[in-house]
OpenMM code with the backbone's topology and positions (N, CA, C; nanometers):
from openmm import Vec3, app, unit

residues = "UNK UNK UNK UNK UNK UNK UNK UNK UNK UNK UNK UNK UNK UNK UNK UNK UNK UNK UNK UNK UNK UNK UNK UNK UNK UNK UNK UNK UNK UNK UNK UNK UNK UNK UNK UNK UNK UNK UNK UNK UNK UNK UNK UNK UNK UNK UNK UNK UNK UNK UNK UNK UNK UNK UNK UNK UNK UNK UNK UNK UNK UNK UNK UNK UNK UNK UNK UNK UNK UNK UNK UNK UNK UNK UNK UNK UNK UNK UNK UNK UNK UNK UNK UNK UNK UNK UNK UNK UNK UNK UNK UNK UNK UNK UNK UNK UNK UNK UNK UNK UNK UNK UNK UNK UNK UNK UNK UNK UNK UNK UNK UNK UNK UNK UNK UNK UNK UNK UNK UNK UNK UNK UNK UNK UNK UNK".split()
positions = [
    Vec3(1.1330, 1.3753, -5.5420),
    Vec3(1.2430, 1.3069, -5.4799),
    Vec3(1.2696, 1.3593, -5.3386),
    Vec3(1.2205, 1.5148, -5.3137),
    Vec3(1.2926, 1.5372, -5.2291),
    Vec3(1.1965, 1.4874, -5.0640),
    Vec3(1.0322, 1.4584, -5.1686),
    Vec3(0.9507, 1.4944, -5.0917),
    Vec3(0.9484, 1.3237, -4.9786),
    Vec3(1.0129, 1.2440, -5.0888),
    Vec3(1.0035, 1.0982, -5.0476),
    Vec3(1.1665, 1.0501, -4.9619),
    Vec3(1.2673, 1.1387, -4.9402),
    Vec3(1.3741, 1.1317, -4.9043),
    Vec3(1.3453, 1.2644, -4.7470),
    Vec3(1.2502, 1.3047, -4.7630),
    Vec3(1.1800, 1.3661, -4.6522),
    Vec3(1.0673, 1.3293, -4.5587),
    Vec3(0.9891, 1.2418, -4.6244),
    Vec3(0.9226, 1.1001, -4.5635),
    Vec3(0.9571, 0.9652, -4.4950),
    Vec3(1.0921, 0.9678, -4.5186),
    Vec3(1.2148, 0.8521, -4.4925),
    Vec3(1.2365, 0.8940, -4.3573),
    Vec3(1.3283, 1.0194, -4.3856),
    Vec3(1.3575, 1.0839, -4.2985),
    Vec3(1.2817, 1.0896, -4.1571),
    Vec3(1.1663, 1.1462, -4.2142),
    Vec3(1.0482, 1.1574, -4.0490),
    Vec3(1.0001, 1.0200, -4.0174),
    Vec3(1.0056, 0.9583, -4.0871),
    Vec3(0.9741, 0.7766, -4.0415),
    Vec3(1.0855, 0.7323, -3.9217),
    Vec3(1.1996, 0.7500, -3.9959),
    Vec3(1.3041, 0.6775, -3.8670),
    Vec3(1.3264, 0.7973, -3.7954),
    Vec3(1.2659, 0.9057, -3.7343),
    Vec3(1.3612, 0.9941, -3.6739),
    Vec3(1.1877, 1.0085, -3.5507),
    Vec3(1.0556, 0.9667, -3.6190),
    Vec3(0.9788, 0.9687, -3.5690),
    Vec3(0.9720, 0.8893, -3.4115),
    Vec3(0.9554, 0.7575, -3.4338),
    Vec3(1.0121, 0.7107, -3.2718),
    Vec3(1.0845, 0.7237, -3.1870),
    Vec3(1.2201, 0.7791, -3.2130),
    Vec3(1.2892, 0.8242, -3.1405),
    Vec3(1.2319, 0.9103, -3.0252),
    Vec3(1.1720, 1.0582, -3.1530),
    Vec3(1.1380, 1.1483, -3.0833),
    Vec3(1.0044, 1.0721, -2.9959),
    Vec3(0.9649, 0.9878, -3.0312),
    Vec3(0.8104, 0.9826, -2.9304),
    Vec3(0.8352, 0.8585, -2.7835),
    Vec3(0.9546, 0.7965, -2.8039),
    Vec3(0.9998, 0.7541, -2.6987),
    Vec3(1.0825, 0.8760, -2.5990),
    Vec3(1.1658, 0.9573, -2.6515),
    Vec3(1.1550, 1.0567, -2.5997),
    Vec3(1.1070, 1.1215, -2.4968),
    Vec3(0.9502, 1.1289, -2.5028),
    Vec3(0.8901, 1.1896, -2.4833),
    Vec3(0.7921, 1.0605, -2.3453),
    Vec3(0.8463, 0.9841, -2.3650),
    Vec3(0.7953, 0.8644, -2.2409),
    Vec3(0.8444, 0.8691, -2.1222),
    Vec3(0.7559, 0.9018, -2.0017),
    Vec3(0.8166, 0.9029, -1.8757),
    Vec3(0.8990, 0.7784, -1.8307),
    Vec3(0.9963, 0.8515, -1.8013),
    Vec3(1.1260, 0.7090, -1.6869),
    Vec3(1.0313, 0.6825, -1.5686),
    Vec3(1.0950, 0.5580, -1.5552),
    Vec3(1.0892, 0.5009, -1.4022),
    Vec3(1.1306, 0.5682, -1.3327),
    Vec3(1.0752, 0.6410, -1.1891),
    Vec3(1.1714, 0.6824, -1.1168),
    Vec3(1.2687, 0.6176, -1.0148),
    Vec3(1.3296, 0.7067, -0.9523),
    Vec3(1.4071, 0.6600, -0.8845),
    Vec3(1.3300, 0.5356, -0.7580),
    Vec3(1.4296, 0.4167, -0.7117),
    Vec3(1.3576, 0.3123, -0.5763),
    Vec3(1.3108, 0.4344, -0.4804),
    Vec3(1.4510, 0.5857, -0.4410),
    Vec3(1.3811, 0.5721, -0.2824),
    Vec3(1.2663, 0.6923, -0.3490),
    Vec3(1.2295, 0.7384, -0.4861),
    Vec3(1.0820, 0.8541, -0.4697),
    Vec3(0.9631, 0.7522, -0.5130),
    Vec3(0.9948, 0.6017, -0.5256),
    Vec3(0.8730, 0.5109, -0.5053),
    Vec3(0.8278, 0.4948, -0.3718),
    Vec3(0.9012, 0.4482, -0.2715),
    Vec3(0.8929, 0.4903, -0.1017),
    Vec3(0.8333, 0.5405, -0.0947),
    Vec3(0.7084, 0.5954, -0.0108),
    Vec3(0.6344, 0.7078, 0.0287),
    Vec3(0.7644, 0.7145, 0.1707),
    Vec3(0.7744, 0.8454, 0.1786),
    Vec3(0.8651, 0.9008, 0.2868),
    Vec3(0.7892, 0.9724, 0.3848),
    Vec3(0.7579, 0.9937, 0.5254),
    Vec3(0.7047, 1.0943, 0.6197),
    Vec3(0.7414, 1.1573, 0.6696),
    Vec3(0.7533, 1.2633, 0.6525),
    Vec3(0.7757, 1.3975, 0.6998),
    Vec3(0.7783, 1.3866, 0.8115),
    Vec3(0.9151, 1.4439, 0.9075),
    Vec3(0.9398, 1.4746, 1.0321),
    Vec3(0.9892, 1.5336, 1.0712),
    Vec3(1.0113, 1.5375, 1.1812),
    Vec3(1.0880, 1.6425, 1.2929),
    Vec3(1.1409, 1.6538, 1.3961),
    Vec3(1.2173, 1.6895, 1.4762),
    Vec3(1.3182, 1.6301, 1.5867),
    Vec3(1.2528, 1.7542, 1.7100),
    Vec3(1.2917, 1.7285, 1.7919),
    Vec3(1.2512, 1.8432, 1.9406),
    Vec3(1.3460, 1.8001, 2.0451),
    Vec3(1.4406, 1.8593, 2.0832),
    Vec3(1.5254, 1.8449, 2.2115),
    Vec3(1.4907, 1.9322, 2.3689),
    Vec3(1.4155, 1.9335, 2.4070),
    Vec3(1.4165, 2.0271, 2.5423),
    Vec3(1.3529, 1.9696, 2.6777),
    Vec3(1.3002, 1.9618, 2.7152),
    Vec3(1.2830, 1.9615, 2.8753),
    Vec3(1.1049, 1.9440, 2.9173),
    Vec3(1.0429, 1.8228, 2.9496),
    Vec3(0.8949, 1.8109, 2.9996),
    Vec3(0.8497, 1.8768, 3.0228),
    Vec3(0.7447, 1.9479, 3.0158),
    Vec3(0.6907, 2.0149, 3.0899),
    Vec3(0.5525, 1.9367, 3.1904),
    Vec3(0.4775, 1.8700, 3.0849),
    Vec3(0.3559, 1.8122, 3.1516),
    Vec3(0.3567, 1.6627, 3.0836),
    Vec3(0.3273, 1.5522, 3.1288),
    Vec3(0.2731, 1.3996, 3.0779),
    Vec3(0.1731, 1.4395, 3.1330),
    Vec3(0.0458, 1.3285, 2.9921),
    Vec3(-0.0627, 1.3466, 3.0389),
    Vec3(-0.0384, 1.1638, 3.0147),
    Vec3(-0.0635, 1.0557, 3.0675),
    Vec3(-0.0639, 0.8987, 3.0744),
    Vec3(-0.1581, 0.8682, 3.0055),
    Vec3(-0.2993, 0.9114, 3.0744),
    Vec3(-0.3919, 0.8784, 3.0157),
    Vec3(-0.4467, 0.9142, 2.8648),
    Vec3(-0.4102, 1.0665, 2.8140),
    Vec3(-0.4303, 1.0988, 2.6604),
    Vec3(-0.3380, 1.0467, 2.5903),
    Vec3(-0.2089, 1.0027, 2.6589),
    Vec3(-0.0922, 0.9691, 2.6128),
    Vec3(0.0078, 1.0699, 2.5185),
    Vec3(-0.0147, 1.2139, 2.5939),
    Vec3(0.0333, 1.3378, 2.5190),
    Vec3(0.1850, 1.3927, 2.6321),
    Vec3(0.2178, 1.4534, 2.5190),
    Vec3(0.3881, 1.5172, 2.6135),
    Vec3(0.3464, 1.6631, 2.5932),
    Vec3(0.4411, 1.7408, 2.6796),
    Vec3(0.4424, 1.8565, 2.6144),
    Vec3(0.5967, 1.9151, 2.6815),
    Vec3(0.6592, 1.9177, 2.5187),
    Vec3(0.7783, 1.9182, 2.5681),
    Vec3(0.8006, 2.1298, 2.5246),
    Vec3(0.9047, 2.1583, 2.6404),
    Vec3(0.9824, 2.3113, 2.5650),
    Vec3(1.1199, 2.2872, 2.5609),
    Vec3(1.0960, 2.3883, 2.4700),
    Vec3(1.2282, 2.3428, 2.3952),
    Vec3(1.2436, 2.5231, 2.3363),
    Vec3(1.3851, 2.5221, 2.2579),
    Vec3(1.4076, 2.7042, 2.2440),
    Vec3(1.5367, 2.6905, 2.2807),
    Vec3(1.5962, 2.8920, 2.2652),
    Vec3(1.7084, 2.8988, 2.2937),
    Vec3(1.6640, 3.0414, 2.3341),
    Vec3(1.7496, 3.0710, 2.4545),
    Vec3(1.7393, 3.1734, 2.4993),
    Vec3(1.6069, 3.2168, 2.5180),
    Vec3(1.5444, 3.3183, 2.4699),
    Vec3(1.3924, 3.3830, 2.5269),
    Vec3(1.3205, 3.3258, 2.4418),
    Vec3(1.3530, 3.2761, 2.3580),
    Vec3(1.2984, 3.2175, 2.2423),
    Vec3(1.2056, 3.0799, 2.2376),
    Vec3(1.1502, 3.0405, 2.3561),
    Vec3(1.0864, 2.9434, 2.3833),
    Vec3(0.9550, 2.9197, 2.3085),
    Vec3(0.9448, 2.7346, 2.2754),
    Vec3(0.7917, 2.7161, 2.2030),
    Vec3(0.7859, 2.5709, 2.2808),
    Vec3(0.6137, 2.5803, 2.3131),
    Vec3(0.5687, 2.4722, 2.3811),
    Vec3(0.5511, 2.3285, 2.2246),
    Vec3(0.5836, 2.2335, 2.2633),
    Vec3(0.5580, 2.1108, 2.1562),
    Vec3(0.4622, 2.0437, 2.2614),
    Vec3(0.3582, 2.0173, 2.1708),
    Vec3(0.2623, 1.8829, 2.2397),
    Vec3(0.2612, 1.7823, 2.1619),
    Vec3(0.3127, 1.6393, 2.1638),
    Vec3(0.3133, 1.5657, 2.1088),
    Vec3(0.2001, 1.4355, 2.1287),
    Vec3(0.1296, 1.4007, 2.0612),
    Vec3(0.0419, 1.2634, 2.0936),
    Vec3(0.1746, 1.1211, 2.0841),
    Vec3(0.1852, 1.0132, 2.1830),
    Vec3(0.2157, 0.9167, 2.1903),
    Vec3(0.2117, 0.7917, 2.2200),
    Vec3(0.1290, 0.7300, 2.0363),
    Vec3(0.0682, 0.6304, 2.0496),
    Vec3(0.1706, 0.4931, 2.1433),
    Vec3(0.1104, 0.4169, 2.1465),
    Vec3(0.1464, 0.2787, 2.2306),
    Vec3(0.2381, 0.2584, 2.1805),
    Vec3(0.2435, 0.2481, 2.0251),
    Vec3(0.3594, 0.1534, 1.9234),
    Vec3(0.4660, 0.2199, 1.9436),
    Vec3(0.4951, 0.3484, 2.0597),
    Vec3(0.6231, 0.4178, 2.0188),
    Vec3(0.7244, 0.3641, 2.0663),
    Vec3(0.8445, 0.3829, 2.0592),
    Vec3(0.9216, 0.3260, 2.1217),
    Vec3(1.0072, 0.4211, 2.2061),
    Vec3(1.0276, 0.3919, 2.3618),
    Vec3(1.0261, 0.4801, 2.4227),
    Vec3(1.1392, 0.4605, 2.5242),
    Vec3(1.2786, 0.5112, 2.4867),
    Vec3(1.3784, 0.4890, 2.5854),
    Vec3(1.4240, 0.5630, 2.6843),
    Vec3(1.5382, 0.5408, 2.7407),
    Vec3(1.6310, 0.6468, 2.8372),
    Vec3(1.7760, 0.5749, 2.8560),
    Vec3(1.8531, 0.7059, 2.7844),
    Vec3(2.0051, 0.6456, 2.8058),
    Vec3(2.0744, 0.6923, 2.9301),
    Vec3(2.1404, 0.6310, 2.9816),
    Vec3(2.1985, 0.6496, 3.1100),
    Vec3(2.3450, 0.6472, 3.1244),
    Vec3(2.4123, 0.7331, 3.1311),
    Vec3(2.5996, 0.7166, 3.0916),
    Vec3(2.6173, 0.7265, 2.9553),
    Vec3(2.5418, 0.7329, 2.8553),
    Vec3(2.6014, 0.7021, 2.7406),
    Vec3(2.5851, 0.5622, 2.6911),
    Vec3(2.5266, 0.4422, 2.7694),
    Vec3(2.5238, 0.3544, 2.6990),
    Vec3(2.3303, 0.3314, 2.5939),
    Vec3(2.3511, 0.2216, 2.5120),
    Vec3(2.2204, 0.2242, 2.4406),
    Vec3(2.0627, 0.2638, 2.5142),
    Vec3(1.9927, 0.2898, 2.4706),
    Vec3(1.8710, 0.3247, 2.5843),
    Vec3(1.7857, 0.1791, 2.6097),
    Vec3(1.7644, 0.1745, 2.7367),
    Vec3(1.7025, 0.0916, 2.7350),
    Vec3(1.5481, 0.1195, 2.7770),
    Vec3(1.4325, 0.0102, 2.7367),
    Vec3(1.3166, 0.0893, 2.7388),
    Vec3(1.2774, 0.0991, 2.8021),
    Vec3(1.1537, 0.2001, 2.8518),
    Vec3(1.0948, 0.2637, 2.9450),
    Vec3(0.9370, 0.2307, 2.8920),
    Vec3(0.8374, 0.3142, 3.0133),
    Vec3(0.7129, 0.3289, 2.9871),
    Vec3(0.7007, 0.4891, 2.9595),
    Vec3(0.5976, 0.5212, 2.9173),
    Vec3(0.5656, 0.6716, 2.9312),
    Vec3(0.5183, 0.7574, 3.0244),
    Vec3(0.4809, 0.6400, 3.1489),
    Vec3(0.4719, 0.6482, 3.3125),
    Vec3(0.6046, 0.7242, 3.3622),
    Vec3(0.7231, 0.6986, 3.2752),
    Vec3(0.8271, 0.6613, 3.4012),
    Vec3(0.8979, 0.8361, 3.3324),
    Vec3(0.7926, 0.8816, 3.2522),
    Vec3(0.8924, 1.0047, 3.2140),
    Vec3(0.8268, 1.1356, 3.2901),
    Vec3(0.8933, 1.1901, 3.3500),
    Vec3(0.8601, 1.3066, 3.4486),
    Vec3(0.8649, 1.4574, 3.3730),
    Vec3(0.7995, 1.5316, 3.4595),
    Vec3(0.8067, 1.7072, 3.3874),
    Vec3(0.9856, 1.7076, 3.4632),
    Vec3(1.0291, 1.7903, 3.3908),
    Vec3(1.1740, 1.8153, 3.3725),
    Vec3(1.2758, 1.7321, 3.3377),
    Vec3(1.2086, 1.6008, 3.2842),
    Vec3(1.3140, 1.4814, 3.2043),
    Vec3(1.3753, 1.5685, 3.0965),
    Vec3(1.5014, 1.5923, 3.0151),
    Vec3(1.5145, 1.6258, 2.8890),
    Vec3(1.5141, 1.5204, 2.8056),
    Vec3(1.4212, 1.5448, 2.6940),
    Vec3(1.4095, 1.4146, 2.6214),
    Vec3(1.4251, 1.4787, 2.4604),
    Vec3(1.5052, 1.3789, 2.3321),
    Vec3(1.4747, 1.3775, 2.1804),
    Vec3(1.3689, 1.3352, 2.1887),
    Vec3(1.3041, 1.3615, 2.0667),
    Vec3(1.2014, 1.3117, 2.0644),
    Vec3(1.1888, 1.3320, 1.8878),
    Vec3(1.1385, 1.2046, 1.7584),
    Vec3(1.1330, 1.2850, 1.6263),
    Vec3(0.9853, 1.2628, 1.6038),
    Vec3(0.9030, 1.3272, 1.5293),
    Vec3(0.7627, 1.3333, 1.5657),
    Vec3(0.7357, 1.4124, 1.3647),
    Vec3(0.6027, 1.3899, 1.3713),
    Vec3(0.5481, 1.4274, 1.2368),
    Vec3(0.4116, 1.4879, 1.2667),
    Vec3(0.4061, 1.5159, 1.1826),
    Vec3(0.2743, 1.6560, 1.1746),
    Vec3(0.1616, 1.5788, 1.1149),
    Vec3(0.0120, 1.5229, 1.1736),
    Vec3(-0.0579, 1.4875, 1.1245),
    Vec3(-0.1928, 1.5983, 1.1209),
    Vec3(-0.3032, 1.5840, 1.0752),
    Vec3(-0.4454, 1.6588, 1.0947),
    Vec3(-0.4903, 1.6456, 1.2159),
    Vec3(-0.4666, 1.5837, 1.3818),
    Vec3(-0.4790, 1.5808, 1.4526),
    Vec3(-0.3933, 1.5909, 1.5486),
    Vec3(-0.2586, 1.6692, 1.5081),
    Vec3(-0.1397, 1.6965, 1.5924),
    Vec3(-0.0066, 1.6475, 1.5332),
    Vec3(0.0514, 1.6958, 1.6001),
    Vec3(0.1802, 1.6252, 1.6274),
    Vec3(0.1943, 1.5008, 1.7160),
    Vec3(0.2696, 1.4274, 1.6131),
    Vec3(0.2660, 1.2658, 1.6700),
    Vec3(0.3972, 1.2109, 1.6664),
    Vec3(0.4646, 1.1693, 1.7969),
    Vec3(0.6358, 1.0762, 1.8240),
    Vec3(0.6262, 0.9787, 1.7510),
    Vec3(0.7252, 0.9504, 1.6817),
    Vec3(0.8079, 0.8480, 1.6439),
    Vec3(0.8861, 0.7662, 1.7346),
    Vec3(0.9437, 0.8221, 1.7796),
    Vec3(1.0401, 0.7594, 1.9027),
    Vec3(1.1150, 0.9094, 1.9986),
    Vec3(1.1348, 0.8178, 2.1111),
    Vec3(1.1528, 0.9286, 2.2106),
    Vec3(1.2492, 0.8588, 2.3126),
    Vec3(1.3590, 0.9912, 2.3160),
    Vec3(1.4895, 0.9010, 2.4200),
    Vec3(1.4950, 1.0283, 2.5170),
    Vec3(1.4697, 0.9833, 2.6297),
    Vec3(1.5201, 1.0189, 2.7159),
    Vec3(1.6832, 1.0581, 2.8015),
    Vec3(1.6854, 1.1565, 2.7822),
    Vec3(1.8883, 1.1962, 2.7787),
    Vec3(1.9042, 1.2445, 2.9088),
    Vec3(1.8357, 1.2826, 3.0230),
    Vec3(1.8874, 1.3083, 3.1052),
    Vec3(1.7622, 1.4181, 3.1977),
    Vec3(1.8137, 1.4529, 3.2829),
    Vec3(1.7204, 1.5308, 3.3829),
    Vec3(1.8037, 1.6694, 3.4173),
    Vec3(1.6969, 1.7920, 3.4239),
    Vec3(1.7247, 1.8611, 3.4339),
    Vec3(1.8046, 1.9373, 3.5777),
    Vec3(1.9152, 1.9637, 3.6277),
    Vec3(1.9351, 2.0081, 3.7272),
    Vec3(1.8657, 2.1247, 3.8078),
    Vec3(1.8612, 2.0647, 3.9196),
    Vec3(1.7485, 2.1083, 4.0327),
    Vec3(1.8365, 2.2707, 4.1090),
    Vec3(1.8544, 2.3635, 4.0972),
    Vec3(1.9201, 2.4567, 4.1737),
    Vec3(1.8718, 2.4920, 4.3301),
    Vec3(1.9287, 2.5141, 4.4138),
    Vec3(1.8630, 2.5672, 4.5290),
    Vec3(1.8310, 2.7149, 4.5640),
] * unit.nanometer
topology = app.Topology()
chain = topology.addChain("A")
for resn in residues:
    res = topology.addResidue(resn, chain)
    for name in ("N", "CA", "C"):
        topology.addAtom(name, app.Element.getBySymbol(name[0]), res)
Protein backbone atom coordinates (compact mmCIF):
# COMPACT_ATOMS: atom_id res chain seq x y z
CA UNK A 1 0.00 0.00 0.00
CA UNK A 2 2.51 2.15 0.95
CA UNK A 3 4.61 1.37 -2.01
CA UNK A 4 1.64 2.35 -4.54
CA UNK A 5 0.55 5.60 -2.50
CA UNK A 6 4.38 6.38 -3.06
CA UNK A 7 4.19 5.86 -6.83
CA UNK A 8 1.16 8.30 -6.93
CA UNK A 9 2.94 10.51 -5.17
CA UNK A 10 6.20 10.74 -7.55
CA UNK A 11 3.85 10.69 -10.64
CA UNK A 12 2.15 14.07 -9.88
CA UNK A 13 5.00 15.72 -8.08
CA UNK A 14 7.29 14.43 -11.06
CA UNK A 15 6.53 17.26 -13.70
CA UNK A 16 6.47 19.82 -11.67
CA UNK A 17 9.88 19.17 -10.63
CA UNK A 18 11.07 18.69 -14.39
CA UNK A 19 9.42 21.85 -15.61
CA UNK A 20 11.24 23.30 -12.94
CA UNK A 21 14.11 22.64 -14.14
CA UNK A 22 13.31 24.35 -17.85
CA UNK A 23 15.07 27.43 -18.81
CA UNK A 24 12.85 30.89 -18.87
CA UNK A 25 12.78 33.19 -21.58
CA UNK A 26 14.91 35.84 -20.88
CA UNK A 27 14.52 39.10 -20.40
CA UNK A 28 13.60 41.63 -24.23
CA UNK A 29 16.65 43.96 -23.40
CA UNK A 30 19.47 40.50 -22.68
CA UNK A 31 17.91 39.30 -26.20
CA UNK A 32 19.42 42.73 -27.71
CA UNK A 33 22.94 42.16 -28.35
CA UNK A 34 24.26 45.43 -26.53
CA UNK A 35 27.97 47.09 -27.47
CA UNK A 36 30.15 47.90 -25.25
CA UNK A 37 31.30 51.49 -24.92
CA UNK A 38 32.89 54.34 -23.81
CA UNK A 39 32.87 58.06 -23.53
CA UNK A 40 36.32 60.41 -23.81
CA UNK A 41 36.07 64.18 -23.07
CA UNK A 42 39.42 66.13 -23.75
CA UNK A 43 41.10 68.15 -26.27
CA UNK A 44 42.59 67.09 -30.21
CA UNK A 45 45.55 66.50 -30.45
CA UNK A 46 46.11 65.27 -34.17
CA UNK A 47 43.22 64.53 -37.23
CA UNK A 48 44.44 62.35 -39.57
CA UNK A 49 41.34 62.99 -42.76
CA UNK A 50 42.66 60.67 -44.75
CA UNK A 51 42.92 57.36 -42.17
CA UNK A 52 39.98 58.99 -40.74
CA UNK A 53 41.59 58.64 -37.09
CA UNK A 54 41.44 61.28 -33.98
CA UNK A 55 43.63 61.33 -31.33
CA UNK A 56 42.10 62.80 -28.62
CA UNK A 57 43.88 63.62 -24.64
CA UNK A 58 42.07 63.60 -22.24
CA UNK A 59 43.09 63.09 -18.09
CA UNK A 60 43.14 65.04 -15.05
CA UNK A 61 45.87 66.68 -13.75
CA UNK A 62 49.35 64.77 -14.61
CA UNK A 63 47.40 62.04 -15.28
CA UNK A 64 47.14 62.21 -19.01
CA UNK A 65 46.25 59.24 -21.75
CA UNK A 66 46.43 59.63 -25.48
CA UNK A 67 42.87 58.02 -27.17
CA UNK A 68 43.13 57.21 -30.90
CA UNK A 69 39.98 56.69 -32.25
CA UNK A 70 39.14 55.27 -35.97
CA UNK A 71 36.13 57.32 -37.59
CA UNK A 72 34.20 55.57 -39.95
CA UNK A 73 32.02 57.78 -42.52
CA UNK A 74 28.64 56.57 -40.88
CA UNK A 75 29.59 58.63 -37.77
CA UNK A 76 27.80 61.25 -36.89
CA UNK A 77 29.69 64.18 -36.30
CA UNK A 78 28.61 67.51 -34.62
CA UNK A 79 29.52 70.88 -32.88
CA UNK A 80 27.40 72.74 -30.41
CA UNK A 81 27.74 76.33 -30.28
CA UNK A 82 26.03 78.40 -27.23
CA UNK A 83 24.38 75.55 -26.01
CA UNK A 84 22.08 75.05 -28.71
CA UNK A 85 21.60 71.31 -30.56
CA UNK A 86 24.80 70.43 -32.62
CA UNK A 87 24.66 70.89 -35.83
CA UNK A 88 26.69 68.73 -38.30
CA UNK A 89 30.03 69.02 -39.27
CA UNK A 90 32.71 67.15 -41.40
CA UNK A 91 35.74 65.58 -39.79
CA UNK A 92 37.73 68.19 -41.96
CA UNK A 93 36.34 70.92 -39.95
CA UNK A 94 37.68 69.48 -36.51
CA UNK A 95 41.07 70.98 -35.53
CA UNK A 96 44.00 69.85 -32.91
CA UNK A 97 42.79 71.72 -29.80
CA UNK A 98 38.88 71.41 -30.56
CA UNK A 99 37.49 69.85 -27.14
CA UNK A 100 35.34 67.23 -28.25
CA UNK A 101 32.80 64.02 -26.46
CA UNK A 102 33.25 61.57 -28.20
CA UNK A 103 31.50 57.61 -27.19
CA UNK A 104 33.54 54.97 -28.98
CA UNK A 105 33.92 50.99 -28.48
CA UNK A 106 36.76 48.74 -28.42
CA UNK A 107 37.07 46.58 -31.48
CA UNK A 108 40.23 44.00 -32.65
CA UNK A 109 41.40 46.80 -34.72
CA UNK A 110 41.07 49.78 -32.31
CA UNK A 111 39.01 51.94 -30.90
CA UNK A 112 36.13 53.06 -32.96
CA UNK A 113 33.47 56.58 -32.49
CA UNK A 114 30.11 56.26 -32.29
CA UNK A 115 29.37 59.77 -32.38
CA UNK A 116 31.36 62.80 -31.66
CA UNK A 117 30.30 66.45 -30.50
CA UNK A 118 32.29 68.95 -30.60
CA UNK A 119 31.91 71.41 -27.30
CA UNK A 120 34.16 73.99 -27.75
CA UNK A 121 37.88 75.14 -28.32
CA UNK A 122 40.48 75.32 -26.24
CA UNK A 123 41.72 78.79 -24.99
CA UNK A 124 44.77 80.16 -26.62
CA UNK A 125 47.02 82.00 -23.69
CA UNK A 126 49.68 84.50 -24.62
Amino acid sequence: MHRVTLLSLASFIAPFALAAQQPTAPPPQAARPTVPHDSVHGAISAVNVRARTLEVTTGVGFALRVVRLQVPASVPITDRKGGSPGQPIKLAELKPGDVIRAAFGGRATGFVAYTIERVGRMASTP
